[in-house]
C-alpha atoms as a printed R data frame, in Angstrom:
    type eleno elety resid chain resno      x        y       z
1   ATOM     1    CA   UNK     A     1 13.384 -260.329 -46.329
2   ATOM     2    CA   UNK     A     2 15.172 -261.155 -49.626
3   ATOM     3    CA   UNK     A     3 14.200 -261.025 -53.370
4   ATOM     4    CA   UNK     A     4 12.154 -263.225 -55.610
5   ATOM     5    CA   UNK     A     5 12.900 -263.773 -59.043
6   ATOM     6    CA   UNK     A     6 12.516 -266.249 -61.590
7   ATOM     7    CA   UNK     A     7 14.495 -265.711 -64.863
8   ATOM     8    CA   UNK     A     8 17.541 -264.279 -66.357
9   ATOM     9    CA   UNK     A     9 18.992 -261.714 -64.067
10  ATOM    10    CA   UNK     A    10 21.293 -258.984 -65.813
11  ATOM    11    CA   UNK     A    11 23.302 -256.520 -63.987
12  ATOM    12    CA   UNK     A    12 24.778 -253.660 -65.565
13  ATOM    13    CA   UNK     A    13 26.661 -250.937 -63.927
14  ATOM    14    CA   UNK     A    14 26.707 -247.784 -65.924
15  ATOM    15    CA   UNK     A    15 28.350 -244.467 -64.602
16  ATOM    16    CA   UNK     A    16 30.803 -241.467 -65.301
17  ATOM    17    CA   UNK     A    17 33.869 -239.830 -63.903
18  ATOM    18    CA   UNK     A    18 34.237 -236.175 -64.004
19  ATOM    19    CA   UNK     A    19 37.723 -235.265 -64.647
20  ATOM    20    CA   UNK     A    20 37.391 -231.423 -65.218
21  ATOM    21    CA   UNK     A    21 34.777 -229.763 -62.624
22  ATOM    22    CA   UNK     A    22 35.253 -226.357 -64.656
23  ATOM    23    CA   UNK     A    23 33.961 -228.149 -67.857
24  ATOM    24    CA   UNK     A    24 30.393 -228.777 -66.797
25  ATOM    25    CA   UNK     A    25 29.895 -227.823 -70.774
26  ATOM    26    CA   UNK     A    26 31.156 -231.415 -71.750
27  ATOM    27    CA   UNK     A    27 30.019 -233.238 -68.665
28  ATOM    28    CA   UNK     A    28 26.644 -231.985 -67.677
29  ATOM    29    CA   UNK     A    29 24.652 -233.192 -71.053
30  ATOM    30    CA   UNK     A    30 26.546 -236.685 -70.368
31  ATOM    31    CA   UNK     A    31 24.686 -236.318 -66.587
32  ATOM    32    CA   UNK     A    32 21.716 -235.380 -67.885
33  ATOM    33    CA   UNK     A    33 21.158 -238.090 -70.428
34  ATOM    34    CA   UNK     A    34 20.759 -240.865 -68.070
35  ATOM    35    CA   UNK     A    35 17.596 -239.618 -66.105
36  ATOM    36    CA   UNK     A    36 15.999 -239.496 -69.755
37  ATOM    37    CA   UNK     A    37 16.861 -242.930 -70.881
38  ATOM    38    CA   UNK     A    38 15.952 -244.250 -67.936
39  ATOM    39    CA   UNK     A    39 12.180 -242.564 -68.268
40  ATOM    40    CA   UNK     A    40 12.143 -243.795 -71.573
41  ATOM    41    CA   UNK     A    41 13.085 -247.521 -70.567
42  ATOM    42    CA   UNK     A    42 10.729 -247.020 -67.771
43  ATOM    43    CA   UNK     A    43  7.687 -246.083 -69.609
44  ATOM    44    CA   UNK     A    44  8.040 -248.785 -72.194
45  ATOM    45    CA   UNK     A    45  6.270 -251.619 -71.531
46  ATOM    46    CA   UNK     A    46  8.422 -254.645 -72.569
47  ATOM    47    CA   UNK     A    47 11.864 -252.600 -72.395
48  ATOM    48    CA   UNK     A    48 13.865 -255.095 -70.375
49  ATOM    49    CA   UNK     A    49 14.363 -253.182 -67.249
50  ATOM    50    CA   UNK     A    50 13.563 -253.792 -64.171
51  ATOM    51    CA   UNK     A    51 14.576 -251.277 -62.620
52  ATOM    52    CA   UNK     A    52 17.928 -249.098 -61.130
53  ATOM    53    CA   UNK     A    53 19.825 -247.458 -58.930
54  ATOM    54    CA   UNK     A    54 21.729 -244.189 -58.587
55  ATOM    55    CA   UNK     A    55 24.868 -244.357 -56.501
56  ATOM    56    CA   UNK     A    56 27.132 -241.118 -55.564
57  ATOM    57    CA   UNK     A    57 30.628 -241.995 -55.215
58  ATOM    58    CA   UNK     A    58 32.547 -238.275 -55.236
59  ATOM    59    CA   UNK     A    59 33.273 -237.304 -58.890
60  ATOM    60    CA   UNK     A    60 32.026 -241.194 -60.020
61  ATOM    61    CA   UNK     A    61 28.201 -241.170 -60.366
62  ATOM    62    CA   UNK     A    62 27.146 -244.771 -60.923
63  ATOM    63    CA   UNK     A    63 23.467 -246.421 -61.943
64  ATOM    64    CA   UNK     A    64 22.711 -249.988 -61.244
65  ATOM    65    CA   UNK     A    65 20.297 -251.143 -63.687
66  ATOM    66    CA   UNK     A    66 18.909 -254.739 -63.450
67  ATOM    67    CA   UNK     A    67 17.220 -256.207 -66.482
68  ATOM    68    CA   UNK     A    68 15.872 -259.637 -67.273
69  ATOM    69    CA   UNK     A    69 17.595 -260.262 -71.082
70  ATOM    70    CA   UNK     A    70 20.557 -259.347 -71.853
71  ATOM    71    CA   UNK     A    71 19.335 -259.421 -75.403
72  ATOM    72    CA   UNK     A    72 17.192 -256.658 -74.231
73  ATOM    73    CA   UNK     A    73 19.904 -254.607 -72.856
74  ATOM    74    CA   UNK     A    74 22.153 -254.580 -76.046
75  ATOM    75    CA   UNK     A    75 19.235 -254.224 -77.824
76  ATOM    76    CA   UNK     A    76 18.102 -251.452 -76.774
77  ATOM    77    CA   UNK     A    77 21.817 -249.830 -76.805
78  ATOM    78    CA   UNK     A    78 22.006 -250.368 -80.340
79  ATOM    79    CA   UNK     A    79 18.308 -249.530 -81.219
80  ATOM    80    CA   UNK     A    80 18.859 -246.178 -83.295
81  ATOM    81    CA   UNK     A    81 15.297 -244.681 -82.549
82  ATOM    82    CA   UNK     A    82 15.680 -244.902 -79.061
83  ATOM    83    CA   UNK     A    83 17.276 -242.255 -76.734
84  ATOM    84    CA   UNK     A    84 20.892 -244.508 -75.429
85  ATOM    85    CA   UNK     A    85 22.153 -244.097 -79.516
86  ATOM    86    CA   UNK     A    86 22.008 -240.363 -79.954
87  ATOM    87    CA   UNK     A    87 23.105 -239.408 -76.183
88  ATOM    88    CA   UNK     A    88 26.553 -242.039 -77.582
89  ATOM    89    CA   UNK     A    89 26.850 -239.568 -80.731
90  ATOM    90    CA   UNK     A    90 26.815 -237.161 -78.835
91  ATOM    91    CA   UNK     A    91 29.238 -237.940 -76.331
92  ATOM    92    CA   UNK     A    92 31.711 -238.838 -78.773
93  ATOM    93    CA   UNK     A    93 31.404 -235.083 -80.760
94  ATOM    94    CA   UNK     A    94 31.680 -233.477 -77.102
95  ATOM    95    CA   UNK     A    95 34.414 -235.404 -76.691
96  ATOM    96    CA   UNK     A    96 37.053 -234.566 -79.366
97  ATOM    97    CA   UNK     A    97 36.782 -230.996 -77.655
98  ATOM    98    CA   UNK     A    98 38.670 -232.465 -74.427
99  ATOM    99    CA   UNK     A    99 38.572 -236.113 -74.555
100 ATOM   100    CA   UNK     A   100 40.228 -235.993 -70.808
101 ATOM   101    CA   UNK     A   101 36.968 -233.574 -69.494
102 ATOM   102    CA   UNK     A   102 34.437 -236.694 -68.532
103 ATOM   103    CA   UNK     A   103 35.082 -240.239 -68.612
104 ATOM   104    CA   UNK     A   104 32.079 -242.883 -69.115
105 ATOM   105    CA   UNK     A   105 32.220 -246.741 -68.382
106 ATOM   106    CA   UNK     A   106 30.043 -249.822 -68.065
107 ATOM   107    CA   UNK     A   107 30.159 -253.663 -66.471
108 ATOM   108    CA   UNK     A   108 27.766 -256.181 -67.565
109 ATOM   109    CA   UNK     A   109 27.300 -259.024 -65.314
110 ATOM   110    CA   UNK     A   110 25.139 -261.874 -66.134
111 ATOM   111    CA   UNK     A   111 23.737 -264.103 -63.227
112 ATOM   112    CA   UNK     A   112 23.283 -267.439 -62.660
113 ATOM   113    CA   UNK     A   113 22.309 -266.884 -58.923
114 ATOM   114    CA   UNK     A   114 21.601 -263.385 -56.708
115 ATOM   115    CA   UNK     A   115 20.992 -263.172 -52.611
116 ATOM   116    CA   UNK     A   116 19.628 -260.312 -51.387
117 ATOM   117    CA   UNK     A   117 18.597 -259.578 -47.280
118 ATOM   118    CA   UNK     A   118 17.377 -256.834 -46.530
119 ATOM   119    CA   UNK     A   119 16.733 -255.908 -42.416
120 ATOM   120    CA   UNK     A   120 14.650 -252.835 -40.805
121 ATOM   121    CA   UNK     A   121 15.394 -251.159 -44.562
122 ATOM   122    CA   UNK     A   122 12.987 -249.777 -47.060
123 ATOM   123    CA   UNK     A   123 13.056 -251.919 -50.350
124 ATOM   124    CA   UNK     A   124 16.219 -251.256 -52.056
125 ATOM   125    CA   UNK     A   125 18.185 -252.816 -55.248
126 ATOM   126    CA   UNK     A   126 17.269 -255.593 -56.513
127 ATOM   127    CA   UNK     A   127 14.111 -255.869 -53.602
128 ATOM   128    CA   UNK     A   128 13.252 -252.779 -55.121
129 ATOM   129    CA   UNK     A   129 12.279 -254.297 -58.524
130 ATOM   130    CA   UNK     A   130 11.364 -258.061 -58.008
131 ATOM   131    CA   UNK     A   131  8.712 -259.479 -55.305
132 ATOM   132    CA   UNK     A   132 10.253 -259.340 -51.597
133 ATOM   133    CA   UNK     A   133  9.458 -262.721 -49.826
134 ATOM   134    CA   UNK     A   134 10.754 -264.181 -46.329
135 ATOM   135    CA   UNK     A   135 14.310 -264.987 -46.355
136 ATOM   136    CA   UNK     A   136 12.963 -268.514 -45.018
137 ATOM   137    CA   UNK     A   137 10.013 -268.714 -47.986
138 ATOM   138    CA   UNK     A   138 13.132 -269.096 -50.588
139 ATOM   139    CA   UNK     A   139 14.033 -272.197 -52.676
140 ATOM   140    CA   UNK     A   140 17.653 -272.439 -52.123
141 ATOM   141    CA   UNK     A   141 19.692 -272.611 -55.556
């Protein structure tokens, strides 16, 4: 099987590096936050998303989000009422305690063109959030 998907395809990888394990004072709100922006996004109706994934890499937890505008995305990152801009403010207050206590980072990837197979797997990624089809049933690009 692969994806399905007709539009603009966004990728953004979002995640955090905890530096200091004994700090979970600065770097557990910056955990937390996530799971709540990503119910927000999820529960509104046009909020860009399509949908994510969380990835556990040691000290490194990472979410791929796809979205279908990047307008959308930064939109949304910049929108004051929504929950992305206080969970920043306060990040950056935490932050002046021990700046070295939690690191946070981000990759935006716009694309042009995404393959996807997936084999004897439940729906995953990008499958997970667009319309699975046949690999054979896709137009080539």
């Amino acid at each position: 099987m692969t994806h399905h998907y007709d539009g603009e395809l966004v990728v953004f990888l979002i995640g955090m590096t905890i530096n200091k394990f004994w700090r979970p004072d600065l770097w557990l709100p910056v955990l937390r936050a996530m799971p709540t922006m990503l119910r927000e996004l999820g529960e509104a109706e046009d909020s860009g998303l399509l949908g994510h994934r969380l990835m556990l890499e040691g000290p490194h937890p990472t979410v791929v989000q796809y979205w279908n505008s990047l307008e959308k995305l930064y939109e949304y990152a910049a929108a004051p009422h929504a929950g992305h801009w206080p969970a920043w403010k306060a990040f950056n207050r935490r932050a002046v305690r021990a700046a070295d206590a939690v690191g946070i980072w981000h990759e935006t990837y716009l694309s042009r063109y995404a393959e996807t197979v997936y084999v004897n797997t439940p729906r995953l990624g990008l499958g997970r959030c667009t319309e699975l089809v046949p690999v054979a049933d896709k137009p080539r690009a």
